[in-house]
C-alpha positions, 0 to 999 in steps of 0.5 A: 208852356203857356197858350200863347207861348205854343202859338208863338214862333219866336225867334229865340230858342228857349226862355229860361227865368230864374223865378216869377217877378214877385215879392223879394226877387222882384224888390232885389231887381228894383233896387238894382234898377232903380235905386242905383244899387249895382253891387246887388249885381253880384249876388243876383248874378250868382243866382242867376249863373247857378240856376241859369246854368242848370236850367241851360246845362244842355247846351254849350255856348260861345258867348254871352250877350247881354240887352244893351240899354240906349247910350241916353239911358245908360248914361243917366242909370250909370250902368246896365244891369244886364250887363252886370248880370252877364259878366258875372254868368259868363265868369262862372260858365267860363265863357266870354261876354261880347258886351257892346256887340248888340246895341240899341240905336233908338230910344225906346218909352219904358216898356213897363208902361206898355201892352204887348203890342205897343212893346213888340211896335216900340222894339222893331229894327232897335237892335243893330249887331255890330260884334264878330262873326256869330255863324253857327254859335250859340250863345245866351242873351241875358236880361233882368226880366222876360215880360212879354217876350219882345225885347228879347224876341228882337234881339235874338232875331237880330242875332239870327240874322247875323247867323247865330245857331242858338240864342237862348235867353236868360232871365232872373224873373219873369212876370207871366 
């Protein structure tokens, strides 16, 4: 671990990445996003429920959730990545996706284009739980990138809050 990464206190248990923000992986994630190419989800999934579940084999979980993006952002993108790649882990690990349990009822500028302080300001109270009981589960929060931690950080506290035992979070790619 990283410095800053033994410092830090988040809320989350571990962050596992499938690989580092870089060359084919980091232009597959592209495509994905950006380019409106969600069938690049099944194959990104599968790589991620394959080595995902190696890195988490430790752990049995109840649930995987995925980082909800804003209604305003899902509705110009036409689906949320995350998502995706959730469906397809769960699929594979057997486990259900409670898929519209965490929401994001603010929008938020694009966290690519922020320092990690102004992405740990922008993400504050975004998150609201609205899915069943969480007390004493534990469950995987999937996204496509951990960057600086935040998003993922404020989701699982949210998701603490509402008594989840373990959050762990699962990533294709990480940037540091």
């Amino acid at each position: 671990m990283c410095g800053r990464c033994i410092a830090w206190r988040p809320f989350f248990d571990r962050a596992r990445a499938v690989g580092r923000y870089q060359g084919a992986l980091q232009e597959a994630i592209h495509a994905l996003k950006y380019h409106r190419s969600p069938l690049l989800a099944a194959p990104l999934g599968g790589l991620l429920s394959v080595c995902g579940g190696q890195m988490l084999a430790d752990t049995s979980y109840d649930a995987v959730i995925p980082v909800p993006l804003h209604p305003s952002r899902l509705r110009r993108r036409g689906f949320n990545q995350a998502l995706l790649l959730a469906r397809k882990a769960a699929k594979a690990w057997g486990v259900g996706v409670l898929a519209d349990s965490l929401r994001k009822h603010s929008v938020t500028i694009p966290q690519s284009m922020l320092s990690k302080r102004e992405r740990e300001k922008s993400v504050k109270g975004v998150f609201v739980y609205q899915g069943p009981d969480l007390q004493g589960k534990n469950v995987v929060l999937i996204d496509d990138v951990f960057t600086t931690g935040s998003t993922a950080n404020e989701c699982a506290r949210m998701l603490k809050k509402h008594g989840a035992h373990i959050v762990d979070v699962l990533t294709l790619a990480r940037t540091q």
